[in-house]
mmCIF file as gemmi writes it, N, C-alpha and C atoms, coordinates in Angstrom:
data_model
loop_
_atom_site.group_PDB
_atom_site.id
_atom_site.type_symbol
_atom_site.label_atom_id
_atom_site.label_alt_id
_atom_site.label_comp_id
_atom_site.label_asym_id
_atom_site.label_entity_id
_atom_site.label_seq_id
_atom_site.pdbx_PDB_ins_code
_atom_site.Cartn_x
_atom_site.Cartn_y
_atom_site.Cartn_z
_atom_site.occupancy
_atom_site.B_iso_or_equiv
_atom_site.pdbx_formal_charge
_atom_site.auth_seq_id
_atom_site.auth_asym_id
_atom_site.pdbx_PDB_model_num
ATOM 1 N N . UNK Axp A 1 ? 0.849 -1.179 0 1 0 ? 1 A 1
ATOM 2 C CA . UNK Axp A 1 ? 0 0 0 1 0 ? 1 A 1
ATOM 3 C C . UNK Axp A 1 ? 0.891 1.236 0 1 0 ? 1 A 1
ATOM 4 N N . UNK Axp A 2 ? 0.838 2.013 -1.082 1 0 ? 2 A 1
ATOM 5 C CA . UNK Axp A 2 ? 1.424 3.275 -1.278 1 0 ? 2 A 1
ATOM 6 C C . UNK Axp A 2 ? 0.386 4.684 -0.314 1 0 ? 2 A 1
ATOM 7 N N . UNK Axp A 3 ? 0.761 4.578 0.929 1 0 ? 3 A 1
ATOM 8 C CA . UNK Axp A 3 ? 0.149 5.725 1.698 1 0 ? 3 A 1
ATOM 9 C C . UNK Axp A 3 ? -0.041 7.073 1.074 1 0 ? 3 A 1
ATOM 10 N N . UNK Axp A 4 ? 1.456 7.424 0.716 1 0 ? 4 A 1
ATOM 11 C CA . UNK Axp A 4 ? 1.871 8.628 -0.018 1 0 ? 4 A 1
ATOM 12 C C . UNK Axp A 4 ? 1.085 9.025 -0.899 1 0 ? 4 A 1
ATOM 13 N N . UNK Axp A 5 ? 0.668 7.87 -2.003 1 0 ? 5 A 1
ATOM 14 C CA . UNK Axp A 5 ? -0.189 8.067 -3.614 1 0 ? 5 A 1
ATOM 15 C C . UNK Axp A 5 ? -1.544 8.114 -2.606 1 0 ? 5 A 1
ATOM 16 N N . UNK Axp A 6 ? -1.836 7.481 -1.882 1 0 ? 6 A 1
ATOM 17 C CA . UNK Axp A 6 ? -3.322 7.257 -1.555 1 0 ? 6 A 1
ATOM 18 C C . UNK Axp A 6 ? -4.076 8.734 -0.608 1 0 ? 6 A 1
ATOM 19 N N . UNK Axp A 7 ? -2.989 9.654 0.497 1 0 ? 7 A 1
ATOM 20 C CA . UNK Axp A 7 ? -3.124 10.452 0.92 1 0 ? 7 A 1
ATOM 21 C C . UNK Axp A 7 ? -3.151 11.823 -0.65 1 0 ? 7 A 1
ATOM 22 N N . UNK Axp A 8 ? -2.049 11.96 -1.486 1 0 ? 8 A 1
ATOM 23 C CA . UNK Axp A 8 ? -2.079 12.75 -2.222 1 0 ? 8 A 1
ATOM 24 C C . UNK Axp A 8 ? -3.592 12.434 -3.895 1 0 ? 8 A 1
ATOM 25 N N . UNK Axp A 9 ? -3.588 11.613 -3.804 1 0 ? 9 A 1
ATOM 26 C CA . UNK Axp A 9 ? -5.059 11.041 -4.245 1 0 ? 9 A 1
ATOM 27 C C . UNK Axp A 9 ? -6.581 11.556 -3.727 1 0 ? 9 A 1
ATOM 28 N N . UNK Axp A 10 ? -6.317 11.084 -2.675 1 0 ? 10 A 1
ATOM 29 C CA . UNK Axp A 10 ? -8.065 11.704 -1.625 1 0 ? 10 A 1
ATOM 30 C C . UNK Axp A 10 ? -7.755 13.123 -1.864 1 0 ? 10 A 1
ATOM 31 N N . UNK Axp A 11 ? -5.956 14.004 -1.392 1 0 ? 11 A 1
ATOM 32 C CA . UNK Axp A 11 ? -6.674 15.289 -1.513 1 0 ? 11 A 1
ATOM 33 C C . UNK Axp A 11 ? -6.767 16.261 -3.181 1 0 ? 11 A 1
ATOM 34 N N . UNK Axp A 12 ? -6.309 15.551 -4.181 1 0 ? 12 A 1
ATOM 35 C CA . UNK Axp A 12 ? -6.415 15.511 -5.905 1 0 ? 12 A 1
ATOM 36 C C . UNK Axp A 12 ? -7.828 15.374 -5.881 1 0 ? 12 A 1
ATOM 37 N N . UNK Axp A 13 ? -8.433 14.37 -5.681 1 0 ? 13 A 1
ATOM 38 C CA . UNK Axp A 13 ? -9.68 13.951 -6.069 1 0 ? 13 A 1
ATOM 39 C C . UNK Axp A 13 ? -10.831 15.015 -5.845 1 0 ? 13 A 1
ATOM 40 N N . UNK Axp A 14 ? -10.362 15.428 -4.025 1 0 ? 14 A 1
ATOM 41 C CA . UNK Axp A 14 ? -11.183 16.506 -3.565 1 0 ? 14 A 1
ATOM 42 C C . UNK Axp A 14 ? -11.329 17.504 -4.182 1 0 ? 14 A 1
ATOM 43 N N . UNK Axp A 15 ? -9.87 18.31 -4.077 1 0 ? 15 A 1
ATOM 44 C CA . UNK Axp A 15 ? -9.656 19.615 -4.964 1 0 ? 15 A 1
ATOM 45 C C . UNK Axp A 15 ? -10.382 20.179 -6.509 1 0 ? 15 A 1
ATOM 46 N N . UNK Axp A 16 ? -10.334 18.243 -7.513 1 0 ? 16 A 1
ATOM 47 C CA . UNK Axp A 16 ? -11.022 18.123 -8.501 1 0 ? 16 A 1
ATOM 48 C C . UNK Axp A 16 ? -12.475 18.159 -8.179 1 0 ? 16 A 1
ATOM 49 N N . UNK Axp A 17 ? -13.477 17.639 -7.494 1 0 ? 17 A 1
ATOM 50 C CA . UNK Axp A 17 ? -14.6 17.437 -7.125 1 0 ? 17 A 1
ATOM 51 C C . UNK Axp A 17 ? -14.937 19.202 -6.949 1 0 ? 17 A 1
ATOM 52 N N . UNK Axp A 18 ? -14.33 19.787 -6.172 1 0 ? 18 A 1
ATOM 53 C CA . UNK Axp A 18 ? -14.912 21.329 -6.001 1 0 ? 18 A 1
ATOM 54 C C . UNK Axp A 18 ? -14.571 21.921 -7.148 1 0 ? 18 A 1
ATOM 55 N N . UNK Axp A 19 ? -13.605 21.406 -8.217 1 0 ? 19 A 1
ATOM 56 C CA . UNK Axp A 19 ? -12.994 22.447 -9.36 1 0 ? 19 A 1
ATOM 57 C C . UNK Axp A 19 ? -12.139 23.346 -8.867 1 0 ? 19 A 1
ATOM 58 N N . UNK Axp A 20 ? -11.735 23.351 -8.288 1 0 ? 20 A 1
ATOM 59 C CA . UNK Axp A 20 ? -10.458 24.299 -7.404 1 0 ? 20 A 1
ATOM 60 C C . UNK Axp A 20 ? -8.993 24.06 -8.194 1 0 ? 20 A 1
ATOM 61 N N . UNK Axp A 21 ? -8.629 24.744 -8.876 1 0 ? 21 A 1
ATOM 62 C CA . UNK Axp A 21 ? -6.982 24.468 -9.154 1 0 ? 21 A 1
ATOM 63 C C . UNK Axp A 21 ? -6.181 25.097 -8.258 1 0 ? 21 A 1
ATOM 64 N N . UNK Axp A 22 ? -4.754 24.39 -8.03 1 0 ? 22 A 1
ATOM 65 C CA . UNK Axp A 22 ? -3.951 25.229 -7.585 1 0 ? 22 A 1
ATOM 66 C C . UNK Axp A 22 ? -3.613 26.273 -7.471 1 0 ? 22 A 1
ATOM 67 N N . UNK Axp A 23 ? -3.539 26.81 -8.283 1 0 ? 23 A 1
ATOM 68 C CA . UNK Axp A 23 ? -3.551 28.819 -8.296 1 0 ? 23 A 1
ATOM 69 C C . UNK Axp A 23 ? -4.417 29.29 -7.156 1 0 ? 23 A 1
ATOM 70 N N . UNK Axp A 24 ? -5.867 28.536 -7.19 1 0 ? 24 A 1
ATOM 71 C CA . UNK Axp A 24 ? -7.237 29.287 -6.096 1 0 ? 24 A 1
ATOM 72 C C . UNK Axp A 24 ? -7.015 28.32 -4.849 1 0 ? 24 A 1
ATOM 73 N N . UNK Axp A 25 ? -6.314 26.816 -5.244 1 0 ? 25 A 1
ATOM 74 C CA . UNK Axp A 25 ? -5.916 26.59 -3.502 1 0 ? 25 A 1
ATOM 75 C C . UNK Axp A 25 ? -4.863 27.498 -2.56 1 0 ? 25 A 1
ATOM 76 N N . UNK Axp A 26 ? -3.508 28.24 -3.531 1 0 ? 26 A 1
ATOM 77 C CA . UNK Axp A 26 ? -2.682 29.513 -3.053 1 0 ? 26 A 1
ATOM 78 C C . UNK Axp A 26 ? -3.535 30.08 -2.158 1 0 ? 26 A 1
ATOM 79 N N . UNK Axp A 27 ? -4.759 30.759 -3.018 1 0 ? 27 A 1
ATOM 80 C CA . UNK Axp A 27 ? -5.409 31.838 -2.787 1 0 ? 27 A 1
ATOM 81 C C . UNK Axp A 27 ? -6.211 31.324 -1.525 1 0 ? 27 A 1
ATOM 82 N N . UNK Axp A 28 ? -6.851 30.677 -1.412 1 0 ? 28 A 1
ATOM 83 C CA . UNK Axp A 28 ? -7.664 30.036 -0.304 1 0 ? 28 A 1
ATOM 84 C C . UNK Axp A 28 ? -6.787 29.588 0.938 1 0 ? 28 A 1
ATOM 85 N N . UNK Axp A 29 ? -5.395 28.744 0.691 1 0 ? 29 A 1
ATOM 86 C CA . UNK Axp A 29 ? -4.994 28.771 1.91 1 0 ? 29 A 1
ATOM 87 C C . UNK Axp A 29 ? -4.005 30.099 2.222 1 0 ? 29 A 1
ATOM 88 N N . UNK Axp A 30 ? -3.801 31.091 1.75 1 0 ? 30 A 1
ATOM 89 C CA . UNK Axp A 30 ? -3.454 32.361 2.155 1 0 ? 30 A 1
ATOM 90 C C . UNK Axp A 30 ? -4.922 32.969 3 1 0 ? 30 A 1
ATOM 91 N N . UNK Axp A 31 ? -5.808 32.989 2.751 1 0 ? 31 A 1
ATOM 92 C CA . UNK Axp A 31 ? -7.038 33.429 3.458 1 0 ? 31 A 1
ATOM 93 C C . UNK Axp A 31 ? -6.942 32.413 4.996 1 0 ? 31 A 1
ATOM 94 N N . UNK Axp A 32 ? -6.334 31.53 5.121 1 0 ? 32 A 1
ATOM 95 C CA . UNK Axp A 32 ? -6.063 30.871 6.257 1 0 ? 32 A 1
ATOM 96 C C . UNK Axp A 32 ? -4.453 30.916 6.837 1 0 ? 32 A 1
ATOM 97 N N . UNK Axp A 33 ? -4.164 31.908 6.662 1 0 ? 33 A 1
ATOM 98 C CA . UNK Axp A 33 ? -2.327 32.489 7.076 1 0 ? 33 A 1
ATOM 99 C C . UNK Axp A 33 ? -1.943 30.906 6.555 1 0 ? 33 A 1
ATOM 100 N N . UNK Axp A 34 ? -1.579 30.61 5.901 1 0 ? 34 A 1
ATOM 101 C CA . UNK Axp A 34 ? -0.825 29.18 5.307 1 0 ? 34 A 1
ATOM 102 C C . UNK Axp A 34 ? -0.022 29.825 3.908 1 0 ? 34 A 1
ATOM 103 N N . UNK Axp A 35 ? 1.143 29.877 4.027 1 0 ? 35 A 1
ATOM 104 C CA . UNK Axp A 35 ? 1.702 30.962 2.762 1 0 ? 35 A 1
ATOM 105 C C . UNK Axp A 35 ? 1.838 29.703 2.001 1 0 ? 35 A 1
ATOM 106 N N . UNK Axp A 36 ? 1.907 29.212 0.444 1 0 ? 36 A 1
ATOM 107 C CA . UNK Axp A 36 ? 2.54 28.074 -0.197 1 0 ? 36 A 1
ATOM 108 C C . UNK Axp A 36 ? 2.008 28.98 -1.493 1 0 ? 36 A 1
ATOM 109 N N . UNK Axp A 37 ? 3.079 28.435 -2.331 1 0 ? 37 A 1
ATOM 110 C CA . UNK Axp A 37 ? 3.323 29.111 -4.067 1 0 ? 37 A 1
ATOM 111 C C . UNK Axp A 37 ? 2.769 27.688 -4.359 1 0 ? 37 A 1
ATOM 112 N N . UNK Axp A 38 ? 2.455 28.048 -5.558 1 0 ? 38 A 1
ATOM 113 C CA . UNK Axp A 38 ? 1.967 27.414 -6.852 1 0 ? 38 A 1
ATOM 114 C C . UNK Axp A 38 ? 2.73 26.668 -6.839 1 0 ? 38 A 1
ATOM 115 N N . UNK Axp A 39 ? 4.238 26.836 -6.975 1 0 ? 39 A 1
ATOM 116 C CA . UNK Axp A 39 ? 5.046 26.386 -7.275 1 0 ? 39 A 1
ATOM 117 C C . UNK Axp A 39 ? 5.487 24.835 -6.365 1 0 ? 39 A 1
ATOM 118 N N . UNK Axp A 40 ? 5.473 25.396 -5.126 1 0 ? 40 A 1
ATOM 119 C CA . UNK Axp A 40 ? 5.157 24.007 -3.706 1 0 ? 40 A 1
ATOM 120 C C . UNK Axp A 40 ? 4.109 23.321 -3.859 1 0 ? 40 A 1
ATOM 121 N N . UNK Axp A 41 ? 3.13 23.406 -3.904 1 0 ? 41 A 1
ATOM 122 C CA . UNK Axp A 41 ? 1.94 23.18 -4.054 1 0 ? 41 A 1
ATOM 123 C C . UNK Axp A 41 ? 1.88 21.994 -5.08 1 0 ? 41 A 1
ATOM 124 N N . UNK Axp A 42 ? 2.185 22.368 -6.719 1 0 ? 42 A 1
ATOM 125 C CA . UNK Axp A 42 ? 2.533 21.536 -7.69 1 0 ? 42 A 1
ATOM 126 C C . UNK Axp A 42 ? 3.519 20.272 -7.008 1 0 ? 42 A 1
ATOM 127 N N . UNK Axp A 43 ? 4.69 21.039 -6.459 1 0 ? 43 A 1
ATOM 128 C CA . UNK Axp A 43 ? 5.651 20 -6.1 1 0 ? 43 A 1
ATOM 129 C C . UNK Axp A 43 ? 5.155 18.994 -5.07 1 0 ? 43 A 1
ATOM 130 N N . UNK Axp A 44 ? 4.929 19.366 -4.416 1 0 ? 44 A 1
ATOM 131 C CA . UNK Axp A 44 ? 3.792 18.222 -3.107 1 0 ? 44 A 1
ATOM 132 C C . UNK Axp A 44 ? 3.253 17.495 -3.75 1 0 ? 44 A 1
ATOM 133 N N . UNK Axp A 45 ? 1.847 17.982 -4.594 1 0 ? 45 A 1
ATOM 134 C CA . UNK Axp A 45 ? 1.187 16.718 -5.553 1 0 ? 45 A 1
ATOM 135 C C . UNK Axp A 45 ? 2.163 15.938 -6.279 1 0 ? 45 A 1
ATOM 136 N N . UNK Axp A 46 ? 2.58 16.557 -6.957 1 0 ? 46 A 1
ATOM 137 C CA . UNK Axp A 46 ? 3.604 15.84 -8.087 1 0 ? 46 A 1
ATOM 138 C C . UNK Axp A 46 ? 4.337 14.878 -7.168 1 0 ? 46 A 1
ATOM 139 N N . UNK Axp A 47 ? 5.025 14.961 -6.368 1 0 ? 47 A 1
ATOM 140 C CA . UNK Axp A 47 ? 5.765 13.83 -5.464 1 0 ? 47 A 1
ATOM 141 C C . UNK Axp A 47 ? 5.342 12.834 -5.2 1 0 ? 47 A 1
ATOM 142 N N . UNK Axp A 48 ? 4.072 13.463 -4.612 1 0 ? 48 A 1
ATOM 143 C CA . UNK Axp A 48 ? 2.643 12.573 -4.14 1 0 ? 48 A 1
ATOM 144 C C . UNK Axp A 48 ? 3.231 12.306 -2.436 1 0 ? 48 A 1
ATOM 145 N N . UNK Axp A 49 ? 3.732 13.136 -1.818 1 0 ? 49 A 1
ATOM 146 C CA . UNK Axp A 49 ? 4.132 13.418 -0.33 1 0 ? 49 A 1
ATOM 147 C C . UNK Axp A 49 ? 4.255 14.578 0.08 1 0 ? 49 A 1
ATOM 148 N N . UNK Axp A 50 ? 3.327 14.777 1.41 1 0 ? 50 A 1
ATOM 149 C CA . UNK Axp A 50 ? 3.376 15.775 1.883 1 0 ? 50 A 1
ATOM 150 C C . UNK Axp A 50 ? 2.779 15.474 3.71 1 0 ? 50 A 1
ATOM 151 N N . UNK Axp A 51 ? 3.608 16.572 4.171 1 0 ? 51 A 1
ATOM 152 C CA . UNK Axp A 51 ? 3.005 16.043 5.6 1 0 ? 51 A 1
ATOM 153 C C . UNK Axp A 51 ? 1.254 16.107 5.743 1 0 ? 51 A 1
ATOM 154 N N . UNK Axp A 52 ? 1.007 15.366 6.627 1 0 ? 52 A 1
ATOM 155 C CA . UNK Axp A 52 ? -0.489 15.053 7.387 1 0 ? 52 A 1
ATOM 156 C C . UNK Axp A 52 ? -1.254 16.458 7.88 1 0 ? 52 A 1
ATOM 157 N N . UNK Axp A 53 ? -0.451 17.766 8.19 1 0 ? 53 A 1
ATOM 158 C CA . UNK Axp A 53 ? -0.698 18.985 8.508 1 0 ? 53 A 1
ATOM 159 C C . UNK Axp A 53 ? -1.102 20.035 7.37 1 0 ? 53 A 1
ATOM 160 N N . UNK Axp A 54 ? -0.242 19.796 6.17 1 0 ? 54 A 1
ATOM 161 C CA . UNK Axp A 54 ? -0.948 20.107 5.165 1 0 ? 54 A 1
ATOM 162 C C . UNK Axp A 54 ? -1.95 19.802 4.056 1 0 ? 54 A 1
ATOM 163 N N . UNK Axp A 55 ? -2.63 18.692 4.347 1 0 ? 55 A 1
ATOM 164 C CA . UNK Axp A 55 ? -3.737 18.023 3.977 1 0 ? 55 A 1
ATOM 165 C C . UNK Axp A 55 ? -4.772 18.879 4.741 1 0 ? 55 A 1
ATOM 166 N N . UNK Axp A 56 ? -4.379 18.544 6.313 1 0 ? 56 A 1
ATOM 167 C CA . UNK Axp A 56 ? -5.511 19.222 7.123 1 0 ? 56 A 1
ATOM 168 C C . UNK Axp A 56 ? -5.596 20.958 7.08 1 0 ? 56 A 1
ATOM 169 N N . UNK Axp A 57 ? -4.237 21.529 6.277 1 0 ? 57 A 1
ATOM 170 C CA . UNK Axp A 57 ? -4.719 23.039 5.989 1 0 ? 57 A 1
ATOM 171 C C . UNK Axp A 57 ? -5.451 23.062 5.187 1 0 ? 57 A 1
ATOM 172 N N . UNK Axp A 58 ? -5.351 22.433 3.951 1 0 ? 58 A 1
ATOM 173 C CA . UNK Axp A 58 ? -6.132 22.189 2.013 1 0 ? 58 A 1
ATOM 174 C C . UNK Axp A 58 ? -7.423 21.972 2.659 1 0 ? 58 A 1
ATOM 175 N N . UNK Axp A 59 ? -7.912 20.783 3.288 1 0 ? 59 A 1
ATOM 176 C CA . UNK Axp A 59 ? -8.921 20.557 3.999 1 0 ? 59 A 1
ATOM 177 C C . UNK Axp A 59 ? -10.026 21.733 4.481 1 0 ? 59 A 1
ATOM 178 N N . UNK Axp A 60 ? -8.826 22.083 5.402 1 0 ? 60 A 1
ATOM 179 C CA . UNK Axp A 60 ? -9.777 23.236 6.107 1 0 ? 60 A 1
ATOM 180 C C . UNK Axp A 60 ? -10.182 24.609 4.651 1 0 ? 60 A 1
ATOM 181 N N . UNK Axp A 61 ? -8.948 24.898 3.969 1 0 ? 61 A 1
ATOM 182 C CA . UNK Axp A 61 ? -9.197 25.629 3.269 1 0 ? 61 A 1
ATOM 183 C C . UNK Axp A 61 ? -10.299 25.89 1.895 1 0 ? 61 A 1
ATOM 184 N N . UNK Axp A 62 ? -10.339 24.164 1.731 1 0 ? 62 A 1
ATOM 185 C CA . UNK Axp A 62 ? -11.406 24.168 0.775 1 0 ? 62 A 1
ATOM 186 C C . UNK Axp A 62 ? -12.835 23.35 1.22 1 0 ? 62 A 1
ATOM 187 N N . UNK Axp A 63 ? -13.14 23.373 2.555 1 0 ? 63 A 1
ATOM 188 C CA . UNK Axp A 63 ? -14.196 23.419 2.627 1 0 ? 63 A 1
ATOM 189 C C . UNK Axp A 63 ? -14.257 22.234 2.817 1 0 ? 63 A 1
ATOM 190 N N . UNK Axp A 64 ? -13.589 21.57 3.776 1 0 ? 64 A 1
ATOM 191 C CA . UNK Axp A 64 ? -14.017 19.864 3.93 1 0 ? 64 A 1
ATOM 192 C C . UNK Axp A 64 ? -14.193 19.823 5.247 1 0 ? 64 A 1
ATOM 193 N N . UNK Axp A 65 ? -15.596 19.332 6.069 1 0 ? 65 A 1
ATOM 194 C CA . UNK Axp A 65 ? -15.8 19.287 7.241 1 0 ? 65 A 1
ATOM 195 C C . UNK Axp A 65 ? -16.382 17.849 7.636 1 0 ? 65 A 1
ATOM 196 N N . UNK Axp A 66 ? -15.664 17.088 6.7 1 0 ? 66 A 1
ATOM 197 C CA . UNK Axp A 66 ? -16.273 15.483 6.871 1 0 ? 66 A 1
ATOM 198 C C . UNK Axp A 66 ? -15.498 14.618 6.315 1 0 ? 66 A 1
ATOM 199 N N . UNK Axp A 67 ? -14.829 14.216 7.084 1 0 ? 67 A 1
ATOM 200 C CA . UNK Axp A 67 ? -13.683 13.334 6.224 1 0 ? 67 A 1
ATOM 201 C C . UNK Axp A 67 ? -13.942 11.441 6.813 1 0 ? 67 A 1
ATOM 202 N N . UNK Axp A 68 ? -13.864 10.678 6.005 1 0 ? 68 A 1
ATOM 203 C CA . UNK Axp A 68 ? -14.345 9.095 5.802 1 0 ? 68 A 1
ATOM 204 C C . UNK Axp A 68 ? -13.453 8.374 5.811 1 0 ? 68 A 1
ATOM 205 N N . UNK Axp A 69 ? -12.581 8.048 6.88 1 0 ? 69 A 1
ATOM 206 C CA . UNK Axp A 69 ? -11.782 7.003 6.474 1 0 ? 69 A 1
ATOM 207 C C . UNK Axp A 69 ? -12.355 5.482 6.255 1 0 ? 69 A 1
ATOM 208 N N . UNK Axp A 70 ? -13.289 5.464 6.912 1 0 ? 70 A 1
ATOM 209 C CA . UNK Axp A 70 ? -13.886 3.944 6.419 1 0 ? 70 A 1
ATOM 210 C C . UNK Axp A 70 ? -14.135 3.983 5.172 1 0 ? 70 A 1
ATOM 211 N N . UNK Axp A 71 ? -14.142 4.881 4.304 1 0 ? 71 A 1
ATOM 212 C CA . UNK Axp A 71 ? -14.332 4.806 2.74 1 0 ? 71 A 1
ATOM 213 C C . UNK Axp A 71 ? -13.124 4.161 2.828 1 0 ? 71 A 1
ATOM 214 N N . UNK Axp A 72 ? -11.729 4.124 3.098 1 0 ? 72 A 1
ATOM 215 C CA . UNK Axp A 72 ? -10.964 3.519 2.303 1 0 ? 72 A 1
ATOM 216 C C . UNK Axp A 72 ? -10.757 2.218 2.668 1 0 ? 72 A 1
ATOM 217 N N . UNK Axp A 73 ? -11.77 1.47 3.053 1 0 ? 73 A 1
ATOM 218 C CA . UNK Axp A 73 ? -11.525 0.248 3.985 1 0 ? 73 A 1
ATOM 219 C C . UNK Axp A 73 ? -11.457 -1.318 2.457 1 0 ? 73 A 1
ATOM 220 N N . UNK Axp A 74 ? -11.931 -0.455 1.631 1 0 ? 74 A 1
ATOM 221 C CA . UNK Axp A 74 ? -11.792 -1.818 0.656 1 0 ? 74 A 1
ATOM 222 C C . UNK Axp A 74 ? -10.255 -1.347 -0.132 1 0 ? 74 A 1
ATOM 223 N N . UNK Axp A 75 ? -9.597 -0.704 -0.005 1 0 ? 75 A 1
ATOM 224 C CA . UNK Axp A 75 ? -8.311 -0.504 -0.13 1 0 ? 75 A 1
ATOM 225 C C . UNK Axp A 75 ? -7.261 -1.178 0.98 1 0 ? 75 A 1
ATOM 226 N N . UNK Axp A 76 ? -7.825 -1.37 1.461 1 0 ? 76 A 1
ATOM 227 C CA . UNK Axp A 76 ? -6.587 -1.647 3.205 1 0 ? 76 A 1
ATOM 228 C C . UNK Axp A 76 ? -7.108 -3.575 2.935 1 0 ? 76 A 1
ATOM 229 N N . UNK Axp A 77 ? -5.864 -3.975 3.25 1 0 ? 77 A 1
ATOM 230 C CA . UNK Axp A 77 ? -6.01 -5.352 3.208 1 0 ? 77 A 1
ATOM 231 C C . UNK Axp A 77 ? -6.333 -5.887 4.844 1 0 ? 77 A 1
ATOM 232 N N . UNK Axp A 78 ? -7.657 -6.73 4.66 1 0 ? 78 A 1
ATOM 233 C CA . UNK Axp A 78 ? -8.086 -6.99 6.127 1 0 ? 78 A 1
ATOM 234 C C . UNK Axp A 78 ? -8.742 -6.491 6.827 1 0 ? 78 A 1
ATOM 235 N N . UNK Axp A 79 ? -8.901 -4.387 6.387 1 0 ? 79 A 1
ATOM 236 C CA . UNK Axp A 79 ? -9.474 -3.653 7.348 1 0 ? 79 A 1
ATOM 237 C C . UNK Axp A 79 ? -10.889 -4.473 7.774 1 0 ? 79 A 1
ATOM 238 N N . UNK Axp A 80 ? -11.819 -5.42 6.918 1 0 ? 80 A 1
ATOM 239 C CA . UNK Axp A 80 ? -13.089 -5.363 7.741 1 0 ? 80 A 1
ATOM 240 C C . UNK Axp A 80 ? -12.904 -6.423 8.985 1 0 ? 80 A 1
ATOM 241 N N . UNK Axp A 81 ? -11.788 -6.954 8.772 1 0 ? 81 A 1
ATOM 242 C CA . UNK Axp A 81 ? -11.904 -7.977 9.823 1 0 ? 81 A 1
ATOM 243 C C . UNK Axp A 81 ? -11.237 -7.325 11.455 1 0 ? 81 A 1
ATOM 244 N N . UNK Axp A 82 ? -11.224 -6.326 11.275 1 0 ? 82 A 1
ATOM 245 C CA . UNK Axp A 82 ? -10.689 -5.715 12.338 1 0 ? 82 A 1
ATOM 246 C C . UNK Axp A 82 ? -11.452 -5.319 12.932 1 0 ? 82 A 1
């Protein structure tokens, strides 16, 4: 299980789902004192790693107040038997 692809995935997917590009995530997490360029921003996705703190800024910044980890339970090997 690639954590990295799967964390930078959920927050791609999100970002896509609202239509938000990078340029207006800048802009949105500057409205939350979180400074990051376009330029970082790209580089984070593109890596597909980034810390757990900046998920939860993107998060907060674009409007996510419900987050599912049991959605990813048919991804995780075993999770239902737990």
């Amino acid at each position: 299980m690639d954590w990295n692809k799967l964390a930078s995935g959920m927050l791609k997917a999100e970002l896509k789902r609202r239509n938000i590009s990078y340029e207006q995530l800048v802009t949105l997490l500057n409205t939350i004192d979180v400074h990051e360029t376009h330029a970082s921003i790209l580089n984070k996705m593109s890596r597909g790693a980034f810390q757990f703190a900046f998920f939860l800024q993107c998060a907060s910044a674009i409007g996510i107040t419900n987050l599912r980890l049991d959605d990813l339970a048919p991804t995780i090997p075993d999770a239902k038997s737990r």
